[in-house]
Each structure stands twice: as C-alpha cells, then as structure tokens.
C-alpha positions as a Markdown table, in Angstrom:
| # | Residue | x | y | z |
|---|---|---|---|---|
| 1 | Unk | 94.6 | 55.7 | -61.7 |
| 2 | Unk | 92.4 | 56.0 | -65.0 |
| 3 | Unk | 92.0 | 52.8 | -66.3 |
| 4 | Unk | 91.2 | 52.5 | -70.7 |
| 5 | Unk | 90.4 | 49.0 | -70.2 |
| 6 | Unk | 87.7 | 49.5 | -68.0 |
| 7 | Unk | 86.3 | 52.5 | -69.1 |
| 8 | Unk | 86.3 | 51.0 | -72.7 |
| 9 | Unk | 84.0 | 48.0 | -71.2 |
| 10 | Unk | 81.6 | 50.2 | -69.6 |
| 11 | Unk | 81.1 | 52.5 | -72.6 |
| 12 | Unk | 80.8 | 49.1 | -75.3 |
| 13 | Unk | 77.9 | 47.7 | -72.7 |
| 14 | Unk | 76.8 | 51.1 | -71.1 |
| 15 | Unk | 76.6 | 49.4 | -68.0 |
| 16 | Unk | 79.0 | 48.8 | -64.8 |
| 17 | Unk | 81.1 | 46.6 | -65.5 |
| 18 | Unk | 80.8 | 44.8 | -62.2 |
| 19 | Unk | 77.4 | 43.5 | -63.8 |
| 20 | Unk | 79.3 | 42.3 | -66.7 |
| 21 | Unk | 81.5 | 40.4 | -64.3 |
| 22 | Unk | 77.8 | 38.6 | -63.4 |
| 23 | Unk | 77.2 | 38.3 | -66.4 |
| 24 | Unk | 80.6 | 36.4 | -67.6 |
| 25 | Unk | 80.6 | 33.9 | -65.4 |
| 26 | Unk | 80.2 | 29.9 | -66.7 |
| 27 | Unk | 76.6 | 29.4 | -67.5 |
| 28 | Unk | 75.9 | 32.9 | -67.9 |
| 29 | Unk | 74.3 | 34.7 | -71.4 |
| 30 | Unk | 78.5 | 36.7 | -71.7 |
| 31 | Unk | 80.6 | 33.8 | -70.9 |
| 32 | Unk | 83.7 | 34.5 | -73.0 |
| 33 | Unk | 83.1 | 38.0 | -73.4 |
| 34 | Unk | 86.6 | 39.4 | -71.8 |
| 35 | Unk | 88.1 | 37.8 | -74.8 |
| 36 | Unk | 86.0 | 39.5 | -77.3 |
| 37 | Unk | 86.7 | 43.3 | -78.8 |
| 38 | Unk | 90.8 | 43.2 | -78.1 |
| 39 | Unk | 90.0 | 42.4 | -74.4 |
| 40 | Unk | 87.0 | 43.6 | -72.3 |
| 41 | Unk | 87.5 | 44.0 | -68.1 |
| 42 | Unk | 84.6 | 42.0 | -66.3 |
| 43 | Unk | 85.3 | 43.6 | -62.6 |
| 44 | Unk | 84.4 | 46.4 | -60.7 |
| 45 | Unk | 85.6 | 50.0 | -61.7 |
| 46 | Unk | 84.5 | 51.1 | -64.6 |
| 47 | Unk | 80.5 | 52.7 | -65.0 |
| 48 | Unk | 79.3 | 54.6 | -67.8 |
| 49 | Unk | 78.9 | 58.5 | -67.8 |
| 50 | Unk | 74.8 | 59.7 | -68.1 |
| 51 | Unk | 73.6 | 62.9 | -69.3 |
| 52 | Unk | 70.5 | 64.6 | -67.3 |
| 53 | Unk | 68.2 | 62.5 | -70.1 |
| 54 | Unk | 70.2 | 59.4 | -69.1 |
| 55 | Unk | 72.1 | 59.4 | -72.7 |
| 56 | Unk | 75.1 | 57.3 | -71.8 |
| 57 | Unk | 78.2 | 60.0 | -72.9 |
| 58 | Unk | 81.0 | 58.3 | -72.0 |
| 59 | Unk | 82.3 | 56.4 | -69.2 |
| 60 | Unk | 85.4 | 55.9 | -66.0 |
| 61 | Unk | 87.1 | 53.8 | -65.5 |
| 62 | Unk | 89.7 | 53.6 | -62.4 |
| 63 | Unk | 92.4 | 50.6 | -61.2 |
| 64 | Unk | 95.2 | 50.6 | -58.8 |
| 65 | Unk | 93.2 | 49.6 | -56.0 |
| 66 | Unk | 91.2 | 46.9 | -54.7 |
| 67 | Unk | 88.7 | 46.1 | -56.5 |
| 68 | Unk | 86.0 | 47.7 | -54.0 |
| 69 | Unk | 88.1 | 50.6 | -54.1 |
| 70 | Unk | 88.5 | 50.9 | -57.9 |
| 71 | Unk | 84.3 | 51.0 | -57.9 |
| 72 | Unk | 84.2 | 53.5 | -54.9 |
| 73 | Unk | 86.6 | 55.5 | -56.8 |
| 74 | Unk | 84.6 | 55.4 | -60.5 |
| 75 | Unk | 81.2 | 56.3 | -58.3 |
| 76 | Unk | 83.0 | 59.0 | -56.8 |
| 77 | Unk | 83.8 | 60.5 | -60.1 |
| 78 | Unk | 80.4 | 59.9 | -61.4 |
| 79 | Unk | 79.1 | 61.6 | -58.8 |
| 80 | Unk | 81.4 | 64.6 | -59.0 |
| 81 | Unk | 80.3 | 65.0 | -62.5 |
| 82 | Unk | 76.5 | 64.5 | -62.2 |
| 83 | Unk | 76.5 | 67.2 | -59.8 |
| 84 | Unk | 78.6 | 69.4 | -62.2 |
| 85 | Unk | 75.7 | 68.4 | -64.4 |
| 86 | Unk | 73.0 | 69.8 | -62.0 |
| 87 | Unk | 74.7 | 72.3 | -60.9 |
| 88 | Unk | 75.3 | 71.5 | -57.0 |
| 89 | Unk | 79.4 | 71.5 | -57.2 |
C-alpha cells in the first residue's frame, strides 16, 4: 500500500526516511521533527526517487507491512524505476 505520509518525508528531506528515524531520536540534530510540517514519518519505507544525474524527482513511499517489509517494498519500486530509467526493464 502507497503510503503519502512517508513518501511526503522522503521528498521534504530527500533522503530515506529510515535515516531520518536516526536522526530523530533524543539527542539527535531532528529530535521533534515528526511533529513538524503537519506530521513527518521517521521509519522505514519511504526513499526518494533520483534521476540518472541524481536530481531527487520525487519519492515512495509504502506501509502495510512490517516495517522491513515496507523498505523492501519502496527499494523494490525504486529499483523497478531506475531501470525503466536506464533502460534494462
């Protein structure tokens, strides 16, 4: 399942939001932040979308799983597209 949530986290950071999760613990430089911006996601499953360049153009984000299943889900979609992108699918 496609989850906005995560997706939107990934895209606002342009970066996995498993390392935001890192990040958001106490003590860390993004304590707080999953209260910030109408609500932000700080766990596995979303990771932004790269052009060839590595342009961040949009992001997934996936839930209805475990959480290790949510991120082997989003990689799986990133993959699928990056080689759409290159031209291997």
């Amino acid at each position: 399942m496609e989850n906005n949530g995560k997706r939107r986290t990934a895209r606002y950071f342009d970066m996995e939001t498993a390392e935001i999760g890192k990040m958001s613990q106490p003590g860390q430089p993004l304590y707080g932040v999953e209260h910030s911006n109408g609500g932000l996601i700080t766990f596995g499953g979303g990771i932004p979308l790269k052009d060839t360049d590595g342009t961040v153009i949009g992001a997934v984000g996936v839930s209805g799983g475990s959480i290790e299943d949510d991120v082997k889900v989003a990689k799986a979609a990133v993959e699928a597209c990056n080689s759409r992108k290159s031209g291997t699918a």
